[in-house]
N, C-alpha and C positions, 0 to 999 in steps of 0.2 A: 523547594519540593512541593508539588502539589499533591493537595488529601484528594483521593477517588471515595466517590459514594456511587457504594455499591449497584447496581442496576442500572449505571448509566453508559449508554455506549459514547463514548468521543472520540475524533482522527485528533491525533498530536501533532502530526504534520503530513504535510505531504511536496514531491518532488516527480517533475515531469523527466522522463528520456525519452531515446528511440529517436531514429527518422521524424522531421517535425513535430517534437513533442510526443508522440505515437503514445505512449503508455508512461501511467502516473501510477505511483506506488504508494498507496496512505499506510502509515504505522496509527496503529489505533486501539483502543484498550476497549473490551469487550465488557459487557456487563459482570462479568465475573473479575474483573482485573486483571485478565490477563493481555497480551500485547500478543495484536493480529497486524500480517498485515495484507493489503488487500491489493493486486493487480488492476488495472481498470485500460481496457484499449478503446481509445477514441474513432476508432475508424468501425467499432462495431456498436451498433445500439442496442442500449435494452428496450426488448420490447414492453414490459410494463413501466417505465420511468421514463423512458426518451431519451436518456443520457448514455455517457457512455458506460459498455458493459465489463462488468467485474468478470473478469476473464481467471482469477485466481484467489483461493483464499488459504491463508498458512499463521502457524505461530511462527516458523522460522521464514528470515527474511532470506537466505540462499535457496529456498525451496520455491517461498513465492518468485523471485525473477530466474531461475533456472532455466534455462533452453531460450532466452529473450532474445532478439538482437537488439546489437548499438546499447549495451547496458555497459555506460560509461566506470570505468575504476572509481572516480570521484565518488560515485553514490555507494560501490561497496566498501571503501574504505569510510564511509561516513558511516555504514550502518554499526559499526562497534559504538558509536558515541550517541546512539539512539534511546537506548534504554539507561 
């Protein structure tokens, strides 16, 4: 089990789908402790970072990848064993 101190934000993991990788889904625990998780599509950038843009942010993981395509079975039967 890992101890969280408090105020810090960290990705616990993350996992690419879509077409070519297309979009990468970090689960990640927020400065409060709570578990976010975060959309990101590589084919859009952000304009202040350069990277790719966080296209969604949610506590629930069936919200964040909702309306996605190519969001393989494998990553949603994984997301039970996430938390």
């Amino acid at each position: 089990m890992t101890i969280h101190k408090e105020g810090k934000f960290e990705i616990l993991d993350r996992t690419t789908f879509g077409e070519f990788n297309r979009y990468r889904i970090d689960r990640c625990r927020d400065r409060f402790g709570s578990i976010v998780y975060l959309v990101l599509d590589a084919e859009r950038e952000d304009p202040v970072i350069g990277g790719p843009l966080c296209i969604r942010q949610s506590g629930s993981f069936e919200v964040a990848i909702a309306g996605l395509e190519n969001v393989p079975s494998k990553i949603i039967r994984m997301e039970g064993s996430l938390d």
